[in-house]
Residue frames as a rotation matrix with the C-alpha (Angstrom) as fourth column:
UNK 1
-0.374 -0.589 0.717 34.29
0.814 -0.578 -0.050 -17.79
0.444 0.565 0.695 18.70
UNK 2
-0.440 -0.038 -0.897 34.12
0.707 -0.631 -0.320 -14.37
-0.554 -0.775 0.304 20.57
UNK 3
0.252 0.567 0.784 31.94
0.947 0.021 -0.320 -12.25
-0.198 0.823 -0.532 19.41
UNK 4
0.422 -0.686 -0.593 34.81
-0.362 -0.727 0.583 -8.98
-0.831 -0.031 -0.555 18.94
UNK 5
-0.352 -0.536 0.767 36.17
0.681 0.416 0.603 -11.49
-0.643 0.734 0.218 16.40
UNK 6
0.083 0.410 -0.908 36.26
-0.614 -0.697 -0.370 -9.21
-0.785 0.589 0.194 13.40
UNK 7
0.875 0.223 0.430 36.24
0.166 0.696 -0.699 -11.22
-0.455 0.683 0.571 9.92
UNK 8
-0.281 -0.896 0.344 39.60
0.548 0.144 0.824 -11.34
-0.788 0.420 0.451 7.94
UNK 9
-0.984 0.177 0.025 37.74
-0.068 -0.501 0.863 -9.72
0.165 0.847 0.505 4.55
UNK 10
-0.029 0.992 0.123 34.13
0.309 0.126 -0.943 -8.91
-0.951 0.010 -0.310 3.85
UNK 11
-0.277 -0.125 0.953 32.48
0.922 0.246 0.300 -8.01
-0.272 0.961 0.047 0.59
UNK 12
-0.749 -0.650 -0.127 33.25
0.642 -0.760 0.102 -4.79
-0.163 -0.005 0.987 -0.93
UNK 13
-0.153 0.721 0.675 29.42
0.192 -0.649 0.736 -3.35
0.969 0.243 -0.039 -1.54
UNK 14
0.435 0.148 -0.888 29.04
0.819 0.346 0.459 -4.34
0.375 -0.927 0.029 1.88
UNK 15
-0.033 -0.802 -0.596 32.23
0.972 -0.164 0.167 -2.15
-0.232 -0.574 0.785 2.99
UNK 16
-0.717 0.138 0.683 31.10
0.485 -0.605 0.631 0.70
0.501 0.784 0.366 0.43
UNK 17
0.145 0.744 0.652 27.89
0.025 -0.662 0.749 1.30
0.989 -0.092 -0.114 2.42
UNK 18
0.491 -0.057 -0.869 29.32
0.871 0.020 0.491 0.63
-0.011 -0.998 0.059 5.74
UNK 19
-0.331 -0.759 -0.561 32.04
0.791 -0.547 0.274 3.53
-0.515 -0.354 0.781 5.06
UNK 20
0.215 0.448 -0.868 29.17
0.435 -0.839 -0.325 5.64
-0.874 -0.308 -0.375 3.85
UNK 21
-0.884 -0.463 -0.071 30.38
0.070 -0.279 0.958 6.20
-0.463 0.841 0.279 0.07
UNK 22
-0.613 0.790 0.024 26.73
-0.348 -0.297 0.889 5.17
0.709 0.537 0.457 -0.76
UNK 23
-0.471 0.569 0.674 23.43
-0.881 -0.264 -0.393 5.40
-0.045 -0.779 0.625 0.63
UNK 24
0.806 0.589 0.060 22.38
-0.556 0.788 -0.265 2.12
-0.203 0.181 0.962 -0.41
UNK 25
-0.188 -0.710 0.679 24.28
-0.059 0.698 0.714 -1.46
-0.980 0.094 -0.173 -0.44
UNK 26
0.443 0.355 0.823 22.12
0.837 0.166 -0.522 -1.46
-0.322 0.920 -0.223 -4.16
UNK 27
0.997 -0.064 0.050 23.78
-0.022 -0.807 -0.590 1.39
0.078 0.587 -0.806 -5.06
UNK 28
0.187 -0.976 -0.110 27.11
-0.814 -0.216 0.540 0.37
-0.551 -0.012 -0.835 -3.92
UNK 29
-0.096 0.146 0.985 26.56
0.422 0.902 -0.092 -2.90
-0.901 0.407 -0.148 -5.87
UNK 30
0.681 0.358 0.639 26.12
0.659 0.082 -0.748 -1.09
-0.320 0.930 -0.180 -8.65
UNK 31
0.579 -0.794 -0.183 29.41
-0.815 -0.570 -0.105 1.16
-0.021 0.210 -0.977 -8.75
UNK 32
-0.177 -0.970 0.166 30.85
-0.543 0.237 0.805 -1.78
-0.821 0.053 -0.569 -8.54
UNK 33
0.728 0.404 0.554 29.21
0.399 0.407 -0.822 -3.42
-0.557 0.819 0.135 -11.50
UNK 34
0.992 -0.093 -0.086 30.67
-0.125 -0.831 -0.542 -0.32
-0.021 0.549 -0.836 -13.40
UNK 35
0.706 -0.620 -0.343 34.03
0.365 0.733 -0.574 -1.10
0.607 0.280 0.744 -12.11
UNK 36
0.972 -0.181 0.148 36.45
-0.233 -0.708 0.666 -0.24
-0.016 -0.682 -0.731 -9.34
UNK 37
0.343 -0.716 -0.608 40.15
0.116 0.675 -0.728 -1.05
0.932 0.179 0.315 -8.67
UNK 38
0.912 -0.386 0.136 41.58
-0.061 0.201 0.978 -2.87
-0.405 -0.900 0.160 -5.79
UNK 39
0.049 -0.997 -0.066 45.15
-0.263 -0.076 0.962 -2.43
-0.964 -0.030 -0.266 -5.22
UNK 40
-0.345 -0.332 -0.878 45.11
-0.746 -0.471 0.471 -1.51
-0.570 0.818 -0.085 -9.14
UNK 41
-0.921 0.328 0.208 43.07
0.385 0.699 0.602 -4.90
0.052 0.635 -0.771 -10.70
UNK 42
-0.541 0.832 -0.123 39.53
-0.536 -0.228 0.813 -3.93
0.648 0.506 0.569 -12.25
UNK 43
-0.956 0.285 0.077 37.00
0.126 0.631 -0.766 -5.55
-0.267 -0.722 -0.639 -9.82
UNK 44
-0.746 0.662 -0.073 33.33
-0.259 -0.188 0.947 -6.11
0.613 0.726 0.312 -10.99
UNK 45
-0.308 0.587 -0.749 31.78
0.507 0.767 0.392 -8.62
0.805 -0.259 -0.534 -8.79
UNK 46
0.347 0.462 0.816 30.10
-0.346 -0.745 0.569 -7.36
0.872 -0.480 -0.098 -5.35
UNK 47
0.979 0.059 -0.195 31.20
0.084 0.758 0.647 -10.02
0.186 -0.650 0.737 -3.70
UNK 48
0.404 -0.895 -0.190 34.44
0.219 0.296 -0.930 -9.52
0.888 0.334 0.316 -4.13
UNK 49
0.318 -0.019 -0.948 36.77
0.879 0.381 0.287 -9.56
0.356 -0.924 0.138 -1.02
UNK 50
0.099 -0.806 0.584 38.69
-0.401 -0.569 -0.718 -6.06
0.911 -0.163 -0.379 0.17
UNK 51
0.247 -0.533 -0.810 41.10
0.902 0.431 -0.008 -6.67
0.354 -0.728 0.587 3.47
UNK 52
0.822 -0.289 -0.491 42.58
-0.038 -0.887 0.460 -3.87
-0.568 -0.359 -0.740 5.85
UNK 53
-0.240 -0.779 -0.580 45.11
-0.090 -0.576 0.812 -2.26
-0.967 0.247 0.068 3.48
UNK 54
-0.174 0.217 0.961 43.65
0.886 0.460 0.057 -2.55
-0.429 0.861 -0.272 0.26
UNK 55
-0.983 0.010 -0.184 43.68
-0.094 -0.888 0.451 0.58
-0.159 0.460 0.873 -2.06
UNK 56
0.059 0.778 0.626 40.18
0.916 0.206 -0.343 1.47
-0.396 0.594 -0.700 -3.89
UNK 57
-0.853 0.191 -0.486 39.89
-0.285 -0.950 0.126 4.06
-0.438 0.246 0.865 -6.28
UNK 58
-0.215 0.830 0.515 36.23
0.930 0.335 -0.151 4.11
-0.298 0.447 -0.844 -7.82
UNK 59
-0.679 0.325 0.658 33.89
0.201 -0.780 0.593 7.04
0.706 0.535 0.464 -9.37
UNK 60
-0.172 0.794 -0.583 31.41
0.873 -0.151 -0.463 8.61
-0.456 -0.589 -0.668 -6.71
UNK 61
0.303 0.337 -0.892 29.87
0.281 -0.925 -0.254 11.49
-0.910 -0.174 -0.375 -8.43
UNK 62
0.928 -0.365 0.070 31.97
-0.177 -0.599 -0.781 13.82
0.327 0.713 -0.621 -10.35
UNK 63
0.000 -0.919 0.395 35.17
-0.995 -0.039 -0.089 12.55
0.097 -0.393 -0.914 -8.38
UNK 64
0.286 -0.382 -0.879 37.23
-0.028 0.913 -0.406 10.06
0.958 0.141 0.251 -8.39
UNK 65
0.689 -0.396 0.607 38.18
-0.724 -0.335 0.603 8.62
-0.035 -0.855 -0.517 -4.94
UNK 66
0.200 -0.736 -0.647 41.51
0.127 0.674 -0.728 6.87
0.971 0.064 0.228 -3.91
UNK 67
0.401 0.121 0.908 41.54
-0.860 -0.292 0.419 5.01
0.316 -0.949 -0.013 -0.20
UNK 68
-0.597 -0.617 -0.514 43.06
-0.210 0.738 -0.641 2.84
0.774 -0.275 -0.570 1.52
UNK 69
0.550 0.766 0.333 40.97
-0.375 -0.129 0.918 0.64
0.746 -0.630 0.216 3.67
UNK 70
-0.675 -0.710 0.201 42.46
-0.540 0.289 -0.790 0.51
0.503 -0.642 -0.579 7.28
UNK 71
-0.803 0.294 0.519 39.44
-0.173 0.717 -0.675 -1.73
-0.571 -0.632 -0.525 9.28
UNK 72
-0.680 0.713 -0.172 36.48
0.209 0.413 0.886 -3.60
0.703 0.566 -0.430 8.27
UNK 73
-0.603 0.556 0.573 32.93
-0.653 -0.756 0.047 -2.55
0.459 -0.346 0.818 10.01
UNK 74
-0.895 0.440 0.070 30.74
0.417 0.883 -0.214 -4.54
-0.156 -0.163 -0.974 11.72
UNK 75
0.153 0.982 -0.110 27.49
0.865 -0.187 -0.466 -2.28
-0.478 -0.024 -0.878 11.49
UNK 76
-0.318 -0.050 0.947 26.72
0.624 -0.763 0.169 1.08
0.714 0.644 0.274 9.24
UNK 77
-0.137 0.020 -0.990 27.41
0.833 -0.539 -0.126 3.49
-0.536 -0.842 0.057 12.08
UNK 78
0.876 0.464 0.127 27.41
0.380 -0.504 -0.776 7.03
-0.296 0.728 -0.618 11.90
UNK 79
0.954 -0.262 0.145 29.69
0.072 -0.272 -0.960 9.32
0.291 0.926 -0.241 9.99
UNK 80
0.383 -0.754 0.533 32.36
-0.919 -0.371 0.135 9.87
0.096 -0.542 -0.835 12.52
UNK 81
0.361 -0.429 0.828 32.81
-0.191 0.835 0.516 5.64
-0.913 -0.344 0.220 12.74
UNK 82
0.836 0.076 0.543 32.38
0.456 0.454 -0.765 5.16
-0.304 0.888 0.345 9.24
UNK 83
0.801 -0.597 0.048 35.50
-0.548 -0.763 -0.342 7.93
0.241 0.247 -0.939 8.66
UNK 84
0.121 -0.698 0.706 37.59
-0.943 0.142 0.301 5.44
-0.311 -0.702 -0.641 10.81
UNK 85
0.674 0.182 0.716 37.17
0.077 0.946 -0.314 2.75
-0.735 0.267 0.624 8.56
UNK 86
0.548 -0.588 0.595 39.82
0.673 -0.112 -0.731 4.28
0.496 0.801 0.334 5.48
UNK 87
-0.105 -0.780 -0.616 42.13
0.499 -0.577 0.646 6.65
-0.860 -0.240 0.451 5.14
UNK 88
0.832 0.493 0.253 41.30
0.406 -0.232 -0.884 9.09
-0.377 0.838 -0.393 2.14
UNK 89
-0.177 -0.947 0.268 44.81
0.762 0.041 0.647 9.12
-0.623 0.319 0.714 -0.19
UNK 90
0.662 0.077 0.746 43.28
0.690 -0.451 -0.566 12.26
0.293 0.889 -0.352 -2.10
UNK 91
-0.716 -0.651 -0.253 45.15
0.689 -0.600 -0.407 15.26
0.113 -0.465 0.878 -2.66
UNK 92
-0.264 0.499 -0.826 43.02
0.546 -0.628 -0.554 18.35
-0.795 -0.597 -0.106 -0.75
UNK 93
-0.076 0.644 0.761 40.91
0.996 0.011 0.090 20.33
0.049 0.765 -0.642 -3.15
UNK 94
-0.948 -0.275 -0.158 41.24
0.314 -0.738 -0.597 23.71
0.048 -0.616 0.786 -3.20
UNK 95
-0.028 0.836 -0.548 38.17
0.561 -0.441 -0.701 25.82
-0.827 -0.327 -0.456 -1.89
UNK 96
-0.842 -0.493 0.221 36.58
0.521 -0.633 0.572 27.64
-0.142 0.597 0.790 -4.80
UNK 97
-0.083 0.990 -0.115 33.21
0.877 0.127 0.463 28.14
0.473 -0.063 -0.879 -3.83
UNK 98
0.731 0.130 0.669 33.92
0.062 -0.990 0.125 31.14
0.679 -0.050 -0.732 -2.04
UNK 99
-0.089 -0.709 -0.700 37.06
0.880 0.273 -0.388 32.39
0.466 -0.651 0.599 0.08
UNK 100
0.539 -0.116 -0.834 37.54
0.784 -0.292 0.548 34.28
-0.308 -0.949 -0.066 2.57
UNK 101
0.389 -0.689 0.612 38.51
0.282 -0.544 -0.791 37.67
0.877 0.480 -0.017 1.82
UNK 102
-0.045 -0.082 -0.996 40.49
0.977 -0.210 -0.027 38.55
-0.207 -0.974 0.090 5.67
UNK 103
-0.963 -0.250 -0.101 40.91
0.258 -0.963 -0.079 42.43
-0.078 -0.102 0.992 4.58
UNK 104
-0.185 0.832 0.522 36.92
-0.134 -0.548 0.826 42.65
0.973 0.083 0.213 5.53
């Protein structure tokens, strides 16, 4: 088997800290404890599988995210690979921390 072969599914803490959601695989292991949903079923286990196209929406924080995963990692690169691993399905937040005023 070539090693380029990419698995078919891997397990979603796994995929969590490869795409950088958490800083620890123990800490993505434990959001999912709490519960996430794949393509809309509750999902507890760590093990569990995700595939390219699977939704996830989970809690990270104070926000809810909702992605779609488009490839599966092979190593926890940095942020710029890990970005290329989903597709983020929120809608854009406005800025309220401070705007631009342009008439200074």
């Amino acid at each position: 088997m070539p090693s380029e072969t990419r698995p078919a599914s891997m397990r979603l803490d796994k995929w969590l800290w490869q795409a950088r959601f958490f800083k620890s695989r123990g800490l993505a292991a434990e959001a999912v404890a709490r519960g996430i949903r794949v393509n809309g079923s509750r999902v507890t286990k760590p093990a569990a599988p995700v595939r390219p196209g699977d939704g996830l929406s989970f809690v990270q924080g104070s926000r809810v995210r909702v992605i779609r995963v488009v490839a599966l990692g092979s190593r926890r690169g940095p942020a710029t690979e890990a970005r290329e691993l989903y597709l983020d399905l929120e809608e854009p937040q406005p800025d309220t921390a401070g705007t631009l005023d342009p008439e200074r």
